[in-house]
One Martini backbone bead per residue (centre of mass of N, CA, C, O) as a GRO file, in nm:
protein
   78
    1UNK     BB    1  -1.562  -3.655  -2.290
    2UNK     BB    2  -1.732  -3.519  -2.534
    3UNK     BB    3  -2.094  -3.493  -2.660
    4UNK     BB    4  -2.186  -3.523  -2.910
    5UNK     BB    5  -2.426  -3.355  -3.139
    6UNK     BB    6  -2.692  -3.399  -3.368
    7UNK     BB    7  -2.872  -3.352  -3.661
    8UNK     BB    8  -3.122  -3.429  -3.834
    9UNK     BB    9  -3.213  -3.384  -4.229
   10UNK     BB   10  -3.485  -3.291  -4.354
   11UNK     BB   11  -3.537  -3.307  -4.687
   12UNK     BB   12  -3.773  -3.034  -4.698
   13UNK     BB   13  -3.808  -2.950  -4.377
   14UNK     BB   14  -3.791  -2.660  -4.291
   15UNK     BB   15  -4.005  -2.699  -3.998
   16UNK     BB   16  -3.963  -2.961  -3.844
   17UNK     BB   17  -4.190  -3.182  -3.876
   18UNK     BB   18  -4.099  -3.440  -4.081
   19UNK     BB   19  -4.239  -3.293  -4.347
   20UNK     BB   20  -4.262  -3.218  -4.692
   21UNK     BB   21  -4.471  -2.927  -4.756
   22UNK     BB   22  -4.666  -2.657  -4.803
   23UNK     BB   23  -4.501  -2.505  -4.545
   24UNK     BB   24  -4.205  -2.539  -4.690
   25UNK     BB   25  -4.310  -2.374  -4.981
   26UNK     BB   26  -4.337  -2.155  -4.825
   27UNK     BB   27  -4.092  -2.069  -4.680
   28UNK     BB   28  -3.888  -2.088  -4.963
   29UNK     BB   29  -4.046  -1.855  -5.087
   30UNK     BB   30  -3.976  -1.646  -4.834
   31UNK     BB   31  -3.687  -1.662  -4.914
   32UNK     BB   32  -3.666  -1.585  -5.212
   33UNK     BB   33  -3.813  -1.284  -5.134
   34UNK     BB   34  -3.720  -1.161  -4.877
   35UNK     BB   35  -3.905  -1.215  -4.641
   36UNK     BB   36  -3.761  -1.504  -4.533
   37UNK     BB   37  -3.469  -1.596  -4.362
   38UNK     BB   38  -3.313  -1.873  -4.380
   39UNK     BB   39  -3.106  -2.080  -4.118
   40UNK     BB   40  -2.951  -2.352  -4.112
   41UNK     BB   41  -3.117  -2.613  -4.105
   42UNK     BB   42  -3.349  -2.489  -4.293
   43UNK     BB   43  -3.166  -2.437  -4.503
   44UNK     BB   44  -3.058  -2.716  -4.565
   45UNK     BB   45  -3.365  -2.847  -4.589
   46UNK     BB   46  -3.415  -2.602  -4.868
   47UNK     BB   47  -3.132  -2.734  -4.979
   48UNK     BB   48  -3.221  -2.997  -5.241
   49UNK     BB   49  -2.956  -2.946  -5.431
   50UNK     BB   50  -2.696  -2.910  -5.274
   51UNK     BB   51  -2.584  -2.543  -5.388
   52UNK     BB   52  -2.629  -2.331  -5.144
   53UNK     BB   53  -2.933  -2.258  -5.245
   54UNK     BB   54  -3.242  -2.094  -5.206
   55UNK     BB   55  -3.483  -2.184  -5.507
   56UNK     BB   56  -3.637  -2.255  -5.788
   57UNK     BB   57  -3.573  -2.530  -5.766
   58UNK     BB   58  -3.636  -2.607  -5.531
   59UNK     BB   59  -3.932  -2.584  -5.550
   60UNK     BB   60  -3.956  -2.772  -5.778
   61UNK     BB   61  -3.871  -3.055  -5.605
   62UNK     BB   62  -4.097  -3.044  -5.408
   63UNK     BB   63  -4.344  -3.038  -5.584
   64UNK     BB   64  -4.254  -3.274  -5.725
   65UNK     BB   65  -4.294  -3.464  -5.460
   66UNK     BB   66  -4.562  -3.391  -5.370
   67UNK     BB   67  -4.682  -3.518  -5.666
   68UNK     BB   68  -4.532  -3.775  -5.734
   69UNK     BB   69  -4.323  -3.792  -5.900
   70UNK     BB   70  -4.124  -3.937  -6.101
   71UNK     BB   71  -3.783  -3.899  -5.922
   72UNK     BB   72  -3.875  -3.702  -5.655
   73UNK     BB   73  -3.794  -3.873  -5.376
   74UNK     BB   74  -3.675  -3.770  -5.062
   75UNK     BB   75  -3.662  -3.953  -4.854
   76UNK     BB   76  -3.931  -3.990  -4.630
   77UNK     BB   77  -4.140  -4.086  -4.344
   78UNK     BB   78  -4.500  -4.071  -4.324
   0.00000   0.00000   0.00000
């Protein structure tokens, strides 16, 4: 048979490095201004409260994990 091949998102990872954090902040920025449209996994891993858009929502729960807010833990290993 064929062999499925799965991909990992990770929640806030935008660049796909592995972490959410302030280059993923600027990505989903430039997505939301129409600078830089994310697509694919990008988007996905940047619709943060998985309502189908990537928005003024989804930044404000990155930062808000980024700053350690109590409940906003995205859950993914540092």
């Amino acid at each position: 048979g064929k062999l499925a091949i799965y991909k990992s998102i990770v929640i806030g990872d935008v660049n796909g490095d592995g972490y959410a954090n302030s280059l993923d902040s600027l990505l989903i920025k430039a997505h939301r201004t129409e600078v830089e449209e994310l697509k694919g996994e990008a988007f996905a891993a940047g619709d943060i409260n998985h309502d189908g858009k990537v928005n003024i929502t989804d930044s404000k729960l990155l930062l808000y994990h980024r700053a350690e807010v109590r409940g906003y833990d995205l859950n993914y290993s540092k």
